[in-house]
C-alpha positions as CSV (number, residue, x, y, z in Angstrom):
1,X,-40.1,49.4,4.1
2,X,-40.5,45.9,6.1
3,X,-43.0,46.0,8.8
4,X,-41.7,45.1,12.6
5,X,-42.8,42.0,13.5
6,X,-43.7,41.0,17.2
7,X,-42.3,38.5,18.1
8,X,-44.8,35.5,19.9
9,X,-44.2,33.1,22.9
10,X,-44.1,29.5,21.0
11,X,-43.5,27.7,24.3
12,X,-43.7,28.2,28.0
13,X,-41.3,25.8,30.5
14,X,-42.0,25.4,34.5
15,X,-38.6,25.7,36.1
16,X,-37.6,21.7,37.6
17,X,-36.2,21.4,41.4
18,X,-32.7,20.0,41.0
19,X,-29.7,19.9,42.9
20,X,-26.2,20.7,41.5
21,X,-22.6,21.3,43.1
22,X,-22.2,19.7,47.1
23,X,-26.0,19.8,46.9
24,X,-27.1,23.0,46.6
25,X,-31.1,23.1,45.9
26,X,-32.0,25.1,42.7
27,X,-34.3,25.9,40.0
28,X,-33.0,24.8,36.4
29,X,-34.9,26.6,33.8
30,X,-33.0,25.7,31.0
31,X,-31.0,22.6,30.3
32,X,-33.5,20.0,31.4
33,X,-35.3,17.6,29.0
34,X,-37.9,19.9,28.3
35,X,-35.6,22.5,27.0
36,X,-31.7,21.1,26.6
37,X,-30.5,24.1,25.1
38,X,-31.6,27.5,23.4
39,X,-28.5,28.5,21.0
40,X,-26.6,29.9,22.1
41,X,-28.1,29.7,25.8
42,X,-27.1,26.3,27.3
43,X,-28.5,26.4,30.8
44,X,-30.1,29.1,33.3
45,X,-30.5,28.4,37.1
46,X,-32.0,30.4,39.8
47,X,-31.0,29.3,42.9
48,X,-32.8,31.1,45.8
49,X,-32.8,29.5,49.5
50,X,-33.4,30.3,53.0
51,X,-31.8,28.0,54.6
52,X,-28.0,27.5,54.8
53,X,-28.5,23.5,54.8
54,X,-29.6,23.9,51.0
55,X,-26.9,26.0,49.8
56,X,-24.0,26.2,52.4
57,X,-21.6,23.6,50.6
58,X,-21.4,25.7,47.9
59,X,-20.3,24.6,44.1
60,X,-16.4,23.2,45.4
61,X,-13.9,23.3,42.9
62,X,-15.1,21.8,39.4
63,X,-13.8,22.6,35.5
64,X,-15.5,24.6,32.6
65,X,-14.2,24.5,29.1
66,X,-15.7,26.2,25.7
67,X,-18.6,29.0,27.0
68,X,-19.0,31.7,29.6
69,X,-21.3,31.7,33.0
70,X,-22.8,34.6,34.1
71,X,-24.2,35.0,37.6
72,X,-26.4,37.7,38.6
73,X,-27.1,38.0,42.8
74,X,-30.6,39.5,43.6
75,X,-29.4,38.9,46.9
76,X,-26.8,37.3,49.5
77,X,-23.3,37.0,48.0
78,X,-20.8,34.6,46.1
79,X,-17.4,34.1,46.6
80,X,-15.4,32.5,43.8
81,X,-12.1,31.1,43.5
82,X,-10.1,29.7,40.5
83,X,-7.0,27.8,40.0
84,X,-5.5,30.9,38.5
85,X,-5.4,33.2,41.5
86,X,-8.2,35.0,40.8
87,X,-11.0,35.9,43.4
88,X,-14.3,37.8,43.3
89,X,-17.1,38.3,45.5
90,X,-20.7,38.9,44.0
91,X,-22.6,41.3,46.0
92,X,-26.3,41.9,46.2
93,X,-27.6,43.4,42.2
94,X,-24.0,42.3,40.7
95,X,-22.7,40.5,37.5
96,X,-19.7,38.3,37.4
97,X,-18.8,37.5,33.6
98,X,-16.6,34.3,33.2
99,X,-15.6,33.8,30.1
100,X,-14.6,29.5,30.8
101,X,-12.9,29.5,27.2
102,X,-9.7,26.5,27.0
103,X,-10.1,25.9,30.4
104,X,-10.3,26.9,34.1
105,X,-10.7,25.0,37.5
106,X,-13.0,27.4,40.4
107,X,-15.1,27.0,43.1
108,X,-18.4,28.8,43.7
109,X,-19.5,29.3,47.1
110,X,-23.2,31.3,48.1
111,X,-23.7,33.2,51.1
112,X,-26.4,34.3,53.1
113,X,-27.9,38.1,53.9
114,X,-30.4,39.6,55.8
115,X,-31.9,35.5,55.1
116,X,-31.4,35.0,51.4
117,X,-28.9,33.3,49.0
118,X,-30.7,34.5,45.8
119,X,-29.2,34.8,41.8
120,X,-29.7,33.7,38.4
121,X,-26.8,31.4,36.5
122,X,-26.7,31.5,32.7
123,X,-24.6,29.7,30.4
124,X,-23.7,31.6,26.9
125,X,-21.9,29.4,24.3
126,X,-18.6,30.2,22.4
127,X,-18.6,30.4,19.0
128,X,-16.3,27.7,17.6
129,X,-13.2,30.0,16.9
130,X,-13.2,31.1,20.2
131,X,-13.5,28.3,22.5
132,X,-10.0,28.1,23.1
133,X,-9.8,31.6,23.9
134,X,-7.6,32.7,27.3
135,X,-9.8,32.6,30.5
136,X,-10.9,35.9,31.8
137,X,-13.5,37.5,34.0
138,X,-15.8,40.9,34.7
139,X,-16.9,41.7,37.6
140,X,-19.5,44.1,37.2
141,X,-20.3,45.9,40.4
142,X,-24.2,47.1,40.9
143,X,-23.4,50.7,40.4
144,X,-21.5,50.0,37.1
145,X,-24.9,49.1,35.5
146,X,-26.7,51.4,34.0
147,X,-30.9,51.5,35.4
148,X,-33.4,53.4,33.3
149,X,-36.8,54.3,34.9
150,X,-39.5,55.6,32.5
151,X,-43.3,55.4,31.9
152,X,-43.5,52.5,34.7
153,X,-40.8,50.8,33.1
154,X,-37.5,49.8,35.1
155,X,-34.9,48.2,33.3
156,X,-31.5,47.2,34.6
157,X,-29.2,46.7,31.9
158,X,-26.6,43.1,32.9
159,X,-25.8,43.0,29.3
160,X,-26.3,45.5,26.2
161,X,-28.4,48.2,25.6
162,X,-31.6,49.6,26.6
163,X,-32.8,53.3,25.8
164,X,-29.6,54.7,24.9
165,X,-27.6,53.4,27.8
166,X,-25.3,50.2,28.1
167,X,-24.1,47.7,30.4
168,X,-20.3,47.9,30.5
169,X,-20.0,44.0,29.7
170,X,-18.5,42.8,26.9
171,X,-19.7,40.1,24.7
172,X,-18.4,37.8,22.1
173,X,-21.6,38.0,20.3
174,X,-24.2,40.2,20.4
175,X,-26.0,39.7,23.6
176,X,-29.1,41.5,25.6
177,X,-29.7,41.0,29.1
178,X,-32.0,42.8,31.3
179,X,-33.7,42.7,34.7
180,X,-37.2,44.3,34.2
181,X,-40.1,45.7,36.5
182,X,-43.1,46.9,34.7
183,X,-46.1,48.7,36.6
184,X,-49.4,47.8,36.0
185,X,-50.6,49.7,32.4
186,X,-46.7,49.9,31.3
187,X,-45.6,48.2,28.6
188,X,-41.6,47.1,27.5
189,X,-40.7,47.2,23.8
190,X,-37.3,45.9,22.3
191,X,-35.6,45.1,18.9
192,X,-34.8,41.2,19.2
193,X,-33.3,41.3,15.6
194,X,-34.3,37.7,13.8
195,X,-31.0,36.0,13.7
196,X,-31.1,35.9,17.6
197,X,-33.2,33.5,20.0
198,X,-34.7,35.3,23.2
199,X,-36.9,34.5,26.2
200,X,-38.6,35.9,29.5
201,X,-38.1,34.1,32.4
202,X,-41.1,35.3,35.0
203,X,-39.5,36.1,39.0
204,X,-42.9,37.8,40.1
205,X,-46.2,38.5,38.7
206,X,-47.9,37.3,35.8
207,X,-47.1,38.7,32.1
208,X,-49.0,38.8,28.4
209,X,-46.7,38.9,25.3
210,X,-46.7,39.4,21.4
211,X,-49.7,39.6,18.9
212,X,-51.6,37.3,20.7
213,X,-51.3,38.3,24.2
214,X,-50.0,35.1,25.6
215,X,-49.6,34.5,28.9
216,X,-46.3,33.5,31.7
217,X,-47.0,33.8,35.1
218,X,-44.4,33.4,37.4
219,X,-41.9,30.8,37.7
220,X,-42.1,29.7,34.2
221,X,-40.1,30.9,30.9
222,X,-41.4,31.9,27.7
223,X,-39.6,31.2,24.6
224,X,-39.9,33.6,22.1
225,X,-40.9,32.8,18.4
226,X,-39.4,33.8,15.0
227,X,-39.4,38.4,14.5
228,X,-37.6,41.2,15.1
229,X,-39.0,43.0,18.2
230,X,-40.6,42.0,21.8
231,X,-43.9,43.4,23.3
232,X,-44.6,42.6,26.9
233,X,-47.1,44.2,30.1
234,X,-48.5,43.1,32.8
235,X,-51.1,40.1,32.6
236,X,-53.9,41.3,35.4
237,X,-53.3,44.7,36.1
238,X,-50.6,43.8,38.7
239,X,-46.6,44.7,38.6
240,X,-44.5,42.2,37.2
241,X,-40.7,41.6,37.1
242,X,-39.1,39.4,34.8
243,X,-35.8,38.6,33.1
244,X,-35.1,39.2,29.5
245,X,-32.2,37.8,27.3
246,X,-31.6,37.6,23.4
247,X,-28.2,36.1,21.5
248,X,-27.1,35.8,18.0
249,X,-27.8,32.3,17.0
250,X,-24.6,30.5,16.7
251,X,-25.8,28.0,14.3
252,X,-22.9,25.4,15.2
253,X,-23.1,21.5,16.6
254,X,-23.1,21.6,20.5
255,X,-21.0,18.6,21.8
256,X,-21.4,18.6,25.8
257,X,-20.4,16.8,28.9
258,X,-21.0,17.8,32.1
259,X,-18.5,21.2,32.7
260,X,-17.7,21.2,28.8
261,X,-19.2,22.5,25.9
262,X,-17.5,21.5,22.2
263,X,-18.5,21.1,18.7
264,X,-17.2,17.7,17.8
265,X,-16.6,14.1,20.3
266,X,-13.5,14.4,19.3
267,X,-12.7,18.0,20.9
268,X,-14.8,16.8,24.2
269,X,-12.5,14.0,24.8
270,X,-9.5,16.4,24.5
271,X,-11.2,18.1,27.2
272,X,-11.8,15.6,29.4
273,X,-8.0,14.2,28.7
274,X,-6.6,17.7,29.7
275,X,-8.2,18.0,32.3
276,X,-7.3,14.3,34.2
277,X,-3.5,15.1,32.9
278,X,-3.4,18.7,34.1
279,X,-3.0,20.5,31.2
280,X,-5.9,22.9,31.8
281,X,-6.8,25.1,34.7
């Protein structure tokens, strides 16, 4: 029988201050120089602000072609729009799953509560085959997904399955995405099976991971190595709460330009040529 491996963190990243949209002020995590991509994750963002000046014009209307976004809200709201018709609002603990695939045109736009515009972005790639897919969203309500408290462990469950319940989202590939509280002394175990990439990213706190205990404090992600399983607890007897995500490796070339994500320079152009002719969205 093969022994589980733990896996350990091979590199830790300091979120960079940006600004994206009509200006909005944000955290990008990853998709900066540091860390471009981690297939199949192409970018994460944590936008969190105060103060309406930073985040009040919002993400206006703007294309995506060949992955998916999904947007978590810790707290405030999000209103999206799309050149389909179709119109959510995130609310405070809620998922909205955009799936971009051969094209869509929407606007994002962040509001305030109780003080606070606070959520997490992430961009999943497509596999090749289905970056043309039909457009397509889930809006996943906070009491659709599934929270398991045990052992000072809290795990919410955005994206498949933790102690024998699961998120209702569907994925293309097999994908993991949890938001995690541990209590000082608890510790969180998971199969991350070796054909996918995973990291922490730290909101509070200060964590130790893998064999050799290695340490993220907050603000920064930690990029898991190669194994089959993650180990983490708090790093000074202190809680902690964090974000975990693993994906099946896609293994394909990644061709991007700003909104779009291809495999080839030749399919990015087509993208970019749909979109100024109308042909997408």
């Amino acid at each position: 029988m093969k022994t589980q491996q733990t896996r350990r963190i091979i590199q830790t990243i300091k979120g960079q201050n940006t600004s994206d949209g009509a200006g909005v002020k944000l955290k990008r995590i990853i998709g900066t120089e540091e860390l471009n991509q981690l297939d199949p994750f192409l970018l994460l963002d944590e936008f969190k602000n105060d103060n309406p000046d930073d985040y009040a014009a919002g993400f206006p209307d703007h294309p995506h072609r060949g992955f998916e976004t999904v947007t978590y809200m810790m707290a405030g709201a999000f209103t999206h729009r799309d050149s389909n018709g179709h119109e959510g609002h995130l609310t405070a603990g809620s998922v909205q799953w955009m799936t971009a695939g051969k094209g869509i045109i929407h606007s994002e736009m962040p509001e305030q509560t109780d003080g606070l515009a606070w959520g997490y972005q992430l961009w999943l790639n497509l596999p090749a085959k289905l970056k043309m897919t039909n457009p397509k969203y889930q809006d996943l309500s906070s009491e659709k997904l599934p929270i398991l408290e045990k052992d000072g462990i809290r795990v919410k469950i955005l994206a498949g399955e933790y102690g024998g319940a699961k998120s209702p989202g569907k994925s293309f590939i097999p994908f993991t995405y949890f938001d995690i509280q541990l209590k000082p002394g608890a510790v969180f175990n998971h199969l991350a099976p070796s054909n996918q990439n995973a990291f922490i990213y730290v909101i509070e706190g200060k964590v130790k991971s893998g064999p050799e205990a290695s340490q993220v404090k907050a603000g920064y992600l930690g990029v898991f190595g190669e194994g089959d399983s993650v180990q983490v607890q708090s790093g000074d007897d202190k809680p902690v709460h964090f974000l975990f995500a693993s994906a099946q490796k896609l293994n394909e070339p990644v061709v991007r330009g700003g909104p779009f994500v291809m495999n080839t320079m030749g399919e990015l152009k087509k993208a970019f040529y749909d979109y100024q002719t109308g042909n997408f969205g």
